[in-house]
Chimera marker file (.cmm) of the C-alpha trace (Angstrom):
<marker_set name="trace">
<marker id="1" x="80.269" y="101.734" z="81.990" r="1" g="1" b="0" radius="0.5"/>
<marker id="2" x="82.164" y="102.287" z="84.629" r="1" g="1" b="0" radius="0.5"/>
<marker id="3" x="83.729" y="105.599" z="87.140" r="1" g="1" b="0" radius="0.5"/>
<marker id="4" x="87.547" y="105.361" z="88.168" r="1" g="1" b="0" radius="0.5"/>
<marker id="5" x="88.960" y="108.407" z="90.038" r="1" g="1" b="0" radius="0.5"/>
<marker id="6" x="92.306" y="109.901" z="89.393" r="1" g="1" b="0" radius="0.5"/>
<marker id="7" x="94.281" y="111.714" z="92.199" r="1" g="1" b="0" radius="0.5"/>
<marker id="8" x="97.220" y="114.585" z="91.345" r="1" g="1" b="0" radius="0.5"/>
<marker id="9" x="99.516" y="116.670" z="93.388" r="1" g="1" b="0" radius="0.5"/>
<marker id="10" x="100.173" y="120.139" z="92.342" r="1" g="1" b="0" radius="0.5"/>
<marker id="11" x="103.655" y="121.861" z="92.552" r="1" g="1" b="0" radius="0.5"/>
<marker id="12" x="104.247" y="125.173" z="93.705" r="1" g="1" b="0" radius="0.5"/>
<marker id="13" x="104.943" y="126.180" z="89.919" r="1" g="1" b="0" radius="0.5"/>
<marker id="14" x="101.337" y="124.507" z="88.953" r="1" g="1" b="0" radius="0.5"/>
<marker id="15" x="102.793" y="121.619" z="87.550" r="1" g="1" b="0" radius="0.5"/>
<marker id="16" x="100.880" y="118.403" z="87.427" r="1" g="1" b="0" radius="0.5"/>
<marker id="17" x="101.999" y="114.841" z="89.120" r="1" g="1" b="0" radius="0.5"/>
<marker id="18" x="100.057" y="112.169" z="88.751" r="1" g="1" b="0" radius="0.5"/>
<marker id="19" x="99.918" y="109.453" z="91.900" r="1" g="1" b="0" radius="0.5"/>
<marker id="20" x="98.451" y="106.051" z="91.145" r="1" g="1" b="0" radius="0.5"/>
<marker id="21" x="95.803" y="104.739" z="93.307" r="1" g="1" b="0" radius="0.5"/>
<marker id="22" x="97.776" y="101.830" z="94.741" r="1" g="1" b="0" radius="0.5"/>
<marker id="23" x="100.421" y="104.626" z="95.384" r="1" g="1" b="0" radius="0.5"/>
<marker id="24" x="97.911" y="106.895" z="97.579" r="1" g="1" b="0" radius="0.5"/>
<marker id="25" x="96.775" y="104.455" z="99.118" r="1" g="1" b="0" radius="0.5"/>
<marker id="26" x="99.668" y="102.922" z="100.783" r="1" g="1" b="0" radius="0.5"/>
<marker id="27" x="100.662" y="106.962" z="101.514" r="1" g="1" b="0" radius="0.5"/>
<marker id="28" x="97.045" y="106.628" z="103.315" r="1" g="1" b="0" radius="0.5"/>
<marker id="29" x="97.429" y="103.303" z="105.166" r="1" g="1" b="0" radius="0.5"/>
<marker id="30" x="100.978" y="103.604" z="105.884" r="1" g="1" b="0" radius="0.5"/>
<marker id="31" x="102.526" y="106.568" z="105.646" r="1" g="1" b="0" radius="0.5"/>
<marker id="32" x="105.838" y="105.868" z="107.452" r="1" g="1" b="0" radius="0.5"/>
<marker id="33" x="106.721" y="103.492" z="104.966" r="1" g="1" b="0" radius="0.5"/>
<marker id="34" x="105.409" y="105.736" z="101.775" r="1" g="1" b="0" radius="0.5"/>
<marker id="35" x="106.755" y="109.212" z="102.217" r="1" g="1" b="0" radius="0.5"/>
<marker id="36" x="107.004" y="111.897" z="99.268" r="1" g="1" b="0" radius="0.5"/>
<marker id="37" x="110.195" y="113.561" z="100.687" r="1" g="1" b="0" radius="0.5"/>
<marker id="38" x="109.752" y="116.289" z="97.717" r="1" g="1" b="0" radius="0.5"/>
<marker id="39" x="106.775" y="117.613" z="99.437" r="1" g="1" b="0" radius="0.5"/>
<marker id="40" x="108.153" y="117.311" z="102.671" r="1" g="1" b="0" radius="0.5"/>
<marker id="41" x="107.234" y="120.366" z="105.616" r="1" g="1" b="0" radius="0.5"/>
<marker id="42" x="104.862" y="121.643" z="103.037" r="1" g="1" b="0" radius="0.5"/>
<marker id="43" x="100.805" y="122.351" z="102.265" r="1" g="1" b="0" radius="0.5"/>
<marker id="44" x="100.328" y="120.485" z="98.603" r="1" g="1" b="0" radius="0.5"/>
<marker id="45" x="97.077" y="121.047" z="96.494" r="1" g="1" b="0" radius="0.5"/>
<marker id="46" x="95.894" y="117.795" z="95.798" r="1" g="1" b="0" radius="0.5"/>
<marker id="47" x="92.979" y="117.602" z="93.155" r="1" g="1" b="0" radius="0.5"/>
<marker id="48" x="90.840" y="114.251" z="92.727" r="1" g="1" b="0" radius="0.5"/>
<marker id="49" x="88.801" y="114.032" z="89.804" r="1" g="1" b="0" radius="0.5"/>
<marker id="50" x="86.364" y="110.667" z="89.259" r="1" g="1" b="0" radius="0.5"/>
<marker id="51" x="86.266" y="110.111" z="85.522" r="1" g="1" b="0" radius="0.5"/>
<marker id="52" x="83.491" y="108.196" z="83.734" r="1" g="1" b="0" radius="0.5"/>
<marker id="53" x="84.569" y="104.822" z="81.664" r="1" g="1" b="0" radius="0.5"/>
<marker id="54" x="83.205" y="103.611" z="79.045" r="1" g="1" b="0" radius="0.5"/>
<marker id="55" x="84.425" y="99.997" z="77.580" r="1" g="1" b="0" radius="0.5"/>
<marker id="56" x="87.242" y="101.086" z="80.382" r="1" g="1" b="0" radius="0.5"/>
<marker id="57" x="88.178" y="104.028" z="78.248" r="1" g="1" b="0" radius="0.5"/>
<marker id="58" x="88.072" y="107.580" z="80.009" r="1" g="1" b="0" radius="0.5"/>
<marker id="59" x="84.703" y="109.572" z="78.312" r="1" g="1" b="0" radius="0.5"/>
<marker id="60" x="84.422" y="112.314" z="80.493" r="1" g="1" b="0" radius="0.5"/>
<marker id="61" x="85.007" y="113.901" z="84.029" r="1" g="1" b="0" radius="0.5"/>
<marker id="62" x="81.895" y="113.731" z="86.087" r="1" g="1" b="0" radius="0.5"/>
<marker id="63" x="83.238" y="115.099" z="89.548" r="1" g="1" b="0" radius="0.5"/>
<marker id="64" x="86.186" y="117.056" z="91.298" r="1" g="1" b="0" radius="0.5"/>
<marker id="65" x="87.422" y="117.985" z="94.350" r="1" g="1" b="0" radius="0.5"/>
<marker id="66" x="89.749" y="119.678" z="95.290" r="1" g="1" b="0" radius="0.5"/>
<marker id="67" x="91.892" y="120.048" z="98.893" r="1" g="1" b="0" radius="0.5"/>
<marker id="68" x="94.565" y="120.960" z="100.714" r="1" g="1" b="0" radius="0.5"/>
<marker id="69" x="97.031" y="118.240" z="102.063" r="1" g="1" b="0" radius="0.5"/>
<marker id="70" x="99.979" y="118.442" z="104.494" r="1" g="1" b="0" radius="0.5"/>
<marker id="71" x="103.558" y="116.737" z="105.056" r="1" g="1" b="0" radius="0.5"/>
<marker id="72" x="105.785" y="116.657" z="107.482" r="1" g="1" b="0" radius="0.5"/>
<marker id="73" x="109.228" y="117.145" z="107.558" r="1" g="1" b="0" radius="0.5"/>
<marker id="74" x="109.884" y="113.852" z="106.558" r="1" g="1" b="0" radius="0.5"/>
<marker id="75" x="107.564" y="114.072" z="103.741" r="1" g="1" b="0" radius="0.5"/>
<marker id="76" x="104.816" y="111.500" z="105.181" r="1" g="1" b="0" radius="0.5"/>
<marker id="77" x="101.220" y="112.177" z="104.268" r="1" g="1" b="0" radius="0.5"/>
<marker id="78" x="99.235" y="113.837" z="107.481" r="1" g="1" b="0" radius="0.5"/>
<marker id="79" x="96.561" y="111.471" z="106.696" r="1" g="1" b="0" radius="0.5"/>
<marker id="80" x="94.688" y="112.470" z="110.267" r="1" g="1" b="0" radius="0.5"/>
<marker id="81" x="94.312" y="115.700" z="108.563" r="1" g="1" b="0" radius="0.5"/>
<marker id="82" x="92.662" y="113.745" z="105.839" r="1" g="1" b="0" radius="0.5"/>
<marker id="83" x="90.462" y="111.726" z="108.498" r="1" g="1" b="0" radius="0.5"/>
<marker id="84" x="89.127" y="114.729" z="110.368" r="1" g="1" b="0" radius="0.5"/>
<marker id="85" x="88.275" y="116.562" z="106.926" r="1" g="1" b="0" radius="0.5"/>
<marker id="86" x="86.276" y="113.229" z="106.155" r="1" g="1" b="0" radius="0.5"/>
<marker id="87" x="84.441" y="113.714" z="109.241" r="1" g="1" b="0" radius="0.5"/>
<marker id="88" x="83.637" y="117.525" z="108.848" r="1" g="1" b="0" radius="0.5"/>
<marker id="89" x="82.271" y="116.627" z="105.681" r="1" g="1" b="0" radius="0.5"/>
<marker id="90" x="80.258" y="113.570" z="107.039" r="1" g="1" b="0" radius="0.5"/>
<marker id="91" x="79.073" y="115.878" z="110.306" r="1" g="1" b="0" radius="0.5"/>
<marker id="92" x="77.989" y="118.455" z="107.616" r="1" g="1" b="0" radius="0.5"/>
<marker id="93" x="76.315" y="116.528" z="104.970" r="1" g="1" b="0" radius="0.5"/>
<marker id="94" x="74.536" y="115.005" z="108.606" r="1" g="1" b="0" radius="0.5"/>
<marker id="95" x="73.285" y="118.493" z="109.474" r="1" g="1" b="0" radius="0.5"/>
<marker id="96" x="72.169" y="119.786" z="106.229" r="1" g="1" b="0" radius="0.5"/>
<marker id="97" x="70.270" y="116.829" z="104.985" r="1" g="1" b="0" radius="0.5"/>
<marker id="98" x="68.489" y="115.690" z="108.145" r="1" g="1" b="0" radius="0.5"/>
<marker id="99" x="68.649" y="119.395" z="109.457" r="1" g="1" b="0" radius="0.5"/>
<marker id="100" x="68.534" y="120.268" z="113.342" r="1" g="1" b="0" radius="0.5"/>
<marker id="101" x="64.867" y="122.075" z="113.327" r="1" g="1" b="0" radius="0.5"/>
<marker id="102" x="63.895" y="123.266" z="116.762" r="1" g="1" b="0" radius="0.5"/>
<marker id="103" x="60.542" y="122.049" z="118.245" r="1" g="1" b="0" radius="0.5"/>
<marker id="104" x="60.026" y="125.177" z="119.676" r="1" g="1" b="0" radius="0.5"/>
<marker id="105" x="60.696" y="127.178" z="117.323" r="1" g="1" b="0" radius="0.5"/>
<marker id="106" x="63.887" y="128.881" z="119.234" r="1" g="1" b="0" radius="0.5"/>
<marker id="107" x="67.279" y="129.859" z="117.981" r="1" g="1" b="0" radius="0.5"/>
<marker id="108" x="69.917" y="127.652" z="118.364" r="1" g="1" b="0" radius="0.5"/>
<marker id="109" x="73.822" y="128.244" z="118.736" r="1" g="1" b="0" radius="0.5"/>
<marker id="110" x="75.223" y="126.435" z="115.676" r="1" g="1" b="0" radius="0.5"/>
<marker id="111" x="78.870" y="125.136" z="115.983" r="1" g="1" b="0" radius="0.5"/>
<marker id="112" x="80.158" y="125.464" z="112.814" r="1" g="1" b="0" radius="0.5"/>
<marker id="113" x="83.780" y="123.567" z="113.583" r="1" g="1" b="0" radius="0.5"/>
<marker id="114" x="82.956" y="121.073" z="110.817" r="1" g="1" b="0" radius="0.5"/>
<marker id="115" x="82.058" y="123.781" z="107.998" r="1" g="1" b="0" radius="0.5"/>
<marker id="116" x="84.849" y="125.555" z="108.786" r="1" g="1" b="0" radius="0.5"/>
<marker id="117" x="87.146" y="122.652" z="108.771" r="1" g="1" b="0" radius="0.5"/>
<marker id="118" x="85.887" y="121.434" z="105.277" r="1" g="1" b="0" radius="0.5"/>
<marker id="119" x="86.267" y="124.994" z="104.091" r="1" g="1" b="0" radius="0.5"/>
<marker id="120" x="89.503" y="125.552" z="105.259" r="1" g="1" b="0" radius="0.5"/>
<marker id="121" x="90.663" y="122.650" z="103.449" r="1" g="1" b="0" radius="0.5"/>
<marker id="122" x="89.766" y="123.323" z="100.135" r="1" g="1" b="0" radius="0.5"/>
<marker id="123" x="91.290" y="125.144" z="97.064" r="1" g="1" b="0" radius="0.5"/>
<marker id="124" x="89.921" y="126.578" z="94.001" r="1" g="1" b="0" radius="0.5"/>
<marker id="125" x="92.191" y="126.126" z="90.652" r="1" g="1" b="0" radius="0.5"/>
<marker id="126" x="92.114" y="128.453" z="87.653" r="1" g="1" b="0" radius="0.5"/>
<marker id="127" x="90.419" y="127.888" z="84.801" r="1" g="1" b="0" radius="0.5"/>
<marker id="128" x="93.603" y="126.604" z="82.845" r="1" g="1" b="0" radius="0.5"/>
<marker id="129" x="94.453" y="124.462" z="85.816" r="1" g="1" b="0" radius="0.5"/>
<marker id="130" x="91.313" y="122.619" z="85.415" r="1" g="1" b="0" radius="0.5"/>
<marker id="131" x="91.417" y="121.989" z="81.927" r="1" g="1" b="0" radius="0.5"/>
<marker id="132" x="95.144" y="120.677" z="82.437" r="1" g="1" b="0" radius="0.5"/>
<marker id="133" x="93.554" y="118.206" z="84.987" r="1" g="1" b="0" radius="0.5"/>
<marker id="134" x="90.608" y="117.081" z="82.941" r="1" g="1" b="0" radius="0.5"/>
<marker id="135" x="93.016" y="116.502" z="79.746" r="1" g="1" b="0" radius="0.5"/>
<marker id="136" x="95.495" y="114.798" z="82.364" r="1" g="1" b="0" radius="0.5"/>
<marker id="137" x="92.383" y="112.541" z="83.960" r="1" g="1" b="0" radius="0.5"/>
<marker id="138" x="90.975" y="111.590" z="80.613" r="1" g="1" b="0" radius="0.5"/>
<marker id="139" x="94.627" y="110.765" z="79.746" r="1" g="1" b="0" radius="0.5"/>
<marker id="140" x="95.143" y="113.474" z="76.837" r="1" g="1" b="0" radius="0.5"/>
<marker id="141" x="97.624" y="114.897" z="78.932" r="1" g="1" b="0" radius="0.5"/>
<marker id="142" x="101.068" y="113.706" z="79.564" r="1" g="1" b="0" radius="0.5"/>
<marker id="143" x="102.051" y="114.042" z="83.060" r="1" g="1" b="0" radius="0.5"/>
<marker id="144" x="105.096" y="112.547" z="85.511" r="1" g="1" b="0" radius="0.5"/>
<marker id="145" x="103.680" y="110.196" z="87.719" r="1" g="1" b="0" radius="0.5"/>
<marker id="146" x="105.072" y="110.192" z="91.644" r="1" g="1" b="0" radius="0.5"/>
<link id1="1" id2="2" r="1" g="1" b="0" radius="0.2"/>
<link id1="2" id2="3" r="1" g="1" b="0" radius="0.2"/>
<link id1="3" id2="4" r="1" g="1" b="0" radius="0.2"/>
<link id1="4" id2="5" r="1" g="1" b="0" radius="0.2"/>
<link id1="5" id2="6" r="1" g="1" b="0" radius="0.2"/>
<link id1="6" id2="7" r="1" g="1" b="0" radius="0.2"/>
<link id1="7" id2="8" r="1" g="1" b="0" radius="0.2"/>
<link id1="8" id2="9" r="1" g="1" b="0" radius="0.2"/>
<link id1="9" id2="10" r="1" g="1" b="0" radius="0.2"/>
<link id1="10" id2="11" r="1" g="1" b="0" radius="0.2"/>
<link id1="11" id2="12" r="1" g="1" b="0" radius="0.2"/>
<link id1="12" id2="13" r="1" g="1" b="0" radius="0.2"/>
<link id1="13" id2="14" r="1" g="1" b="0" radius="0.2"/>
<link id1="14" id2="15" r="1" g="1" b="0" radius="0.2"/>
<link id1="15" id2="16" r="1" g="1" b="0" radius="0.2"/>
<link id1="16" id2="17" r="1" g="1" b="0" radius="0.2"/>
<link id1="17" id2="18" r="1" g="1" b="0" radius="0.2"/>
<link id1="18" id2="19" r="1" g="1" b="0" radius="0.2"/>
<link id1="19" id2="20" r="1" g="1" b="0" radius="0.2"/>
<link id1="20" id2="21" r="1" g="1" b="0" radius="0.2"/>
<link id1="21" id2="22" r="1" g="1" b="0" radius="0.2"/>
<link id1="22" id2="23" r="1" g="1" b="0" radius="0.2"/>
<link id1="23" id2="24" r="1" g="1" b="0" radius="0.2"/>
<link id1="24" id2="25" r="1" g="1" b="0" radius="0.2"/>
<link id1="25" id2="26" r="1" g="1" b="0" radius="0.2"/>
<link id1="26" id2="27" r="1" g="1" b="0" radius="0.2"/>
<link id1="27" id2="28" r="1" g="1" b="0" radius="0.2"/>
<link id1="28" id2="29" r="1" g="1" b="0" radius="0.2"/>
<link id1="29" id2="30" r="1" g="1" b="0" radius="0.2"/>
<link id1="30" id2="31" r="1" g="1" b="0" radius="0.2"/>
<link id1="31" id2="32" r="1" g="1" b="0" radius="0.2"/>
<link id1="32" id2="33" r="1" g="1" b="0" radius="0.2"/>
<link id1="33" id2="34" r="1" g="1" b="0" radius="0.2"/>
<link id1="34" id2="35" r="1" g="1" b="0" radius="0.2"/>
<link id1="35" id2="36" r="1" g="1" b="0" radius="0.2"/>
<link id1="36" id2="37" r="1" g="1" b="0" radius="0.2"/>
<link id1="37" id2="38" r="1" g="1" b="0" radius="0.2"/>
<link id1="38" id2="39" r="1" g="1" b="0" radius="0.2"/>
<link id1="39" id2="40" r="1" g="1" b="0" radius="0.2"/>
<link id1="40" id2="41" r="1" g="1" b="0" radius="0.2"/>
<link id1="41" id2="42" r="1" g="1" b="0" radius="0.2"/>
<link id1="42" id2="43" r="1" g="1" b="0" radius="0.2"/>
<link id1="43" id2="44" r="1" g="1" b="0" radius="0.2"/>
<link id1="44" id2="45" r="1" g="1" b="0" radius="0.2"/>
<link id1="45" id2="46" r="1" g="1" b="0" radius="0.2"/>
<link id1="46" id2="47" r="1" g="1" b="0" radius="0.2"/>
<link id1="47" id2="48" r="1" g="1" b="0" radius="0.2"/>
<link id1="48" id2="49" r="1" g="1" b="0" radius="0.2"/>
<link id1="49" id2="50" r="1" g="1" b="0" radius="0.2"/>
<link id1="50" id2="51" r="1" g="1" b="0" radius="0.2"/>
<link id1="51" id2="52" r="1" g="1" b="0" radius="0.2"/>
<link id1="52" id2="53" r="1" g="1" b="0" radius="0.2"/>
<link id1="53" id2="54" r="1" g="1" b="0" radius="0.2"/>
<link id1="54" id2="55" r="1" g="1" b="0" radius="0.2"/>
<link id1="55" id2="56" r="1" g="1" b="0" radius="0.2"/>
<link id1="56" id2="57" r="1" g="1" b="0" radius="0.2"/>
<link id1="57" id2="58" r="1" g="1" b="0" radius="0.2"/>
<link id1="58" id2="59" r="1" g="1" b="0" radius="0.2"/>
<link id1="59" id2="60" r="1" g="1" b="0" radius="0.2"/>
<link id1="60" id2="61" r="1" g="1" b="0" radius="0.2"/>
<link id1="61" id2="62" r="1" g="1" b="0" radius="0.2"/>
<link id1="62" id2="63" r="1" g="1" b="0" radius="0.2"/>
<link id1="63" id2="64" r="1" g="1" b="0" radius="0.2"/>
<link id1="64" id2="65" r="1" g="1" b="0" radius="0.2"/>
<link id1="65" id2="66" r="1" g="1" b="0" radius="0.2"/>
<link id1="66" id2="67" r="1" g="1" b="0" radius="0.2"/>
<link id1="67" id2="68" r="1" g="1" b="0" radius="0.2"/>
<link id1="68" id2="69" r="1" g="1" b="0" radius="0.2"/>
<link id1="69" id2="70" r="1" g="1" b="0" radius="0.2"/>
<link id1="70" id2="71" r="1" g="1" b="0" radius="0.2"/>
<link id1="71" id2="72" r="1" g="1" b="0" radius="0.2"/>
<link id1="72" id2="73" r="1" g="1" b="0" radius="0.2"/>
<link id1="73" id2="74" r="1" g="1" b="0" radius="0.2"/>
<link id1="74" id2="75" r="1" g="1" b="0" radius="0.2"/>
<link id1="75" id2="76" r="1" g="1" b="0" radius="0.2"/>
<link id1="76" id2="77" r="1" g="1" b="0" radius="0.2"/>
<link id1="77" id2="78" r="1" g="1" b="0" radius="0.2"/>
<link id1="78" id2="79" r="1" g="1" b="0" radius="0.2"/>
<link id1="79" id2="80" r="1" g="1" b="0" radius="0.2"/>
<link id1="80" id2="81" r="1" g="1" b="0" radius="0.2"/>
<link id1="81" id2="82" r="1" g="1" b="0" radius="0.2"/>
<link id1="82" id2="83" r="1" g="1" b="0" radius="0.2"/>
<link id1="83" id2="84" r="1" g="1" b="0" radius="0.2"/>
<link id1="84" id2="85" r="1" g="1" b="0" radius="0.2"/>
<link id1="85" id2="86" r="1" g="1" b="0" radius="0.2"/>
<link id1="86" id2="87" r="1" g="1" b="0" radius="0.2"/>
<link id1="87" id2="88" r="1" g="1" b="0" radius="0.2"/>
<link id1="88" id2="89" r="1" g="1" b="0" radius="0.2"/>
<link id1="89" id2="90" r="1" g="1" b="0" radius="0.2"/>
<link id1="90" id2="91" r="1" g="1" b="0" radius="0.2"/>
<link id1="91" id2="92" r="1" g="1" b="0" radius="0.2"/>
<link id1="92" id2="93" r="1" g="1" b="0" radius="0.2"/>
<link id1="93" id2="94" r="1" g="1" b="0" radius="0.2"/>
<link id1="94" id2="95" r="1" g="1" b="0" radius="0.2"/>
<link id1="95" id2="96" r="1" g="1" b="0" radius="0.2"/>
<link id1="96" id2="97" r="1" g="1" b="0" radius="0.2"/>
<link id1="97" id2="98" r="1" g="1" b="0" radius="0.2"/>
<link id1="98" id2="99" r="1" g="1" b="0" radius="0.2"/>
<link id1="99" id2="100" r="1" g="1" b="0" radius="0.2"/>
<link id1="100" id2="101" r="1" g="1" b="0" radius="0.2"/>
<link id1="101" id2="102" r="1" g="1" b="0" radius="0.2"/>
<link id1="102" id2="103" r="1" g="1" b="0" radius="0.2"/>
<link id1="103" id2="104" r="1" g="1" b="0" radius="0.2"/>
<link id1="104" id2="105" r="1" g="1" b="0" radius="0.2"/>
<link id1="105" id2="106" r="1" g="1" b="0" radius="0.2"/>
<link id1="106" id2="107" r="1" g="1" b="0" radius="0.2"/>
<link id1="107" id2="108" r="1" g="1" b="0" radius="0.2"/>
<link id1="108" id2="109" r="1" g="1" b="0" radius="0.2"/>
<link id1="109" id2="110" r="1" g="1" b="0" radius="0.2"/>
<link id1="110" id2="111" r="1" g="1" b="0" radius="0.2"/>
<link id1="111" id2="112" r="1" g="1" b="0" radius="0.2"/>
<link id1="112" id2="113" r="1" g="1" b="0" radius="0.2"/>
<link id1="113" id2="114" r="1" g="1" b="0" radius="0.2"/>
<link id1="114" id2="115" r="1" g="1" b="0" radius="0.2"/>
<link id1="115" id2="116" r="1" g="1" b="0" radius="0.2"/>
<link id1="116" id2="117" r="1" g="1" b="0" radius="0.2"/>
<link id1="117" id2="118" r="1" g="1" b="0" radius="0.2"/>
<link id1="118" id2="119" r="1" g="1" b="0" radius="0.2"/>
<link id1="119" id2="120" r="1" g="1" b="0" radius="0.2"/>
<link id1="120" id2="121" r="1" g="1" b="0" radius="0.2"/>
<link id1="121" id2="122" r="1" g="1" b="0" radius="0.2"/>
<link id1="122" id2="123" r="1" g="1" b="0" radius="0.2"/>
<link id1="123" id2="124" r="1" g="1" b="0" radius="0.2"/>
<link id1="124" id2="125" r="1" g="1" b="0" radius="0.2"/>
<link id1="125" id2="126" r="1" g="1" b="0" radius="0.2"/>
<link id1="126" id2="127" r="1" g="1" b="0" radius="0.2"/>
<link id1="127" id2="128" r="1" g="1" b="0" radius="0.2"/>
<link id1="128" id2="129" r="1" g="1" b="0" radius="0.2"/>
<link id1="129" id2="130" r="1" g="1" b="0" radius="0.2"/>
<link id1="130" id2="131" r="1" g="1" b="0" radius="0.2"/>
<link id1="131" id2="132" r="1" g="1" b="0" radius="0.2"/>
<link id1="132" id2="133" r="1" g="1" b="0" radius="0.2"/>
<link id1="133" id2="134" r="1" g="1" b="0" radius="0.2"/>
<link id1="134" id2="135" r="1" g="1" b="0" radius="0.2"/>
<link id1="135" id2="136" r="1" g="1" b="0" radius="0.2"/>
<link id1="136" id2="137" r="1" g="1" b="0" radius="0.2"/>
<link id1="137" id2="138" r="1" g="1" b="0" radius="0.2"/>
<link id1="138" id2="139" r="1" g="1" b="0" radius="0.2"/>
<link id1="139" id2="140" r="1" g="1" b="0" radius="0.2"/>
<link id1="140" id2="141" r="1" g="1" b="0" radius="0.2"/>
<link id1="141" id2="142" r="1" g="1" b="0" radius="0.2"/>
<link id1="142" id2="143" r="1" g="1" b="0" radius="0.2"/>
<link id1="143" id2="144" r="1" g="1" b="0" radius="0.2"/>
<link id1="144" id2="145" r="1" g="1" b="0" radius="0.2"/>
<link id1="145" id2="146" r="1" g="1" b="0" radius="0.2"/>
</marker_set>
C-alpha cells in the first residue's frame, strides 16, 4: 500500500488539466524557467487530491484540497503566495492544537491574519466537479495533461 497525490488546474469553463508532479514541482522551485503562459495574469483553482495505492494501482481518494493559485502576466506560478498559505496553515494548526489559554483567565485579542489567509485561499467545487476529479485521480477519467 501506498498514497500518491495528484494535482489539477481548473479552467474557467471547469475543465480538468492534469499537471504531473515533476511538472509542479519545477513550476514550484523555479518558476521563471516553468511558466504556464495559458494561465497567465489570472486566479486558477487548483485541486490536489492524495489517492490511496494499492499494488501501485489507484483504490480510492483519501484526501482533497482545494485552493486558489495565482500567475502573473507571464504566466509563472506565484509560488510566495503558495509559501505564505503554507504558513497560515502551519500558524493555525499551531494555535488550535496547542491552544493559547490565558493563565489568568482574561480575554485575549486574537489576530486572525493566518485564518483568514488560509480561508481566503480556498475554493469549494460542485458536486459534479468532484466526482470528475476523483474519476480523473483514480485514472477513470481521461484528462489533457499541462
Amino acid at each position: 500500500m501506498g498514497y500518491a497525490i495528484r494535482t489539477f488546474l481548473i479552467t474557467p469553463d471547469d475543465g480538468i488539466r492534469k499537471i504531473g508532479v515533476t511538472r509542479y514541482w519545477n513550476m514550484l522551485g523555479a518558476p521563471d524557467s516553468h511558466r504556464l503562459p495559458e494561465f497567465a495574469d489570472q486566479r486558477v483553482h487548483l485541486a490536489n487530491l492524495t489517492i490511496e495505492l494499492v499494488d501501485r494501482k489507484p483504490v480510492q481518494v483519501i484526501n482533497r484540497d482545494f485552493v486558489i493559485v495565482t500567475f502573473d502576466a507571464q504566466g509563472r506560478l506565484n509560488v510566495d503566495q503558495i509559501k505564505q498559505r503554507g504558513s497560515s496553515l502551519f500558524e493555525v494548526f499551531m494555535a488550535s492544537n496547542l491552544g493559547r489559554n490565558d493563565k489568568e483567565g482574561t480575554a485575549k485579542v486574537v489576530d486572525a491574519t493566518a485564518r483568514f489567509t488560509v480561508q481566503g485561499s480556498r475554493w469549494t467545487p460542485i458536486p459534479a466537479l468532484i466526482q470528475a476529479l476523483d474519476e480523473a485521480a483514480l485514472g477513470l477519467r481521461r484528462c489533457p495533461g499541462i
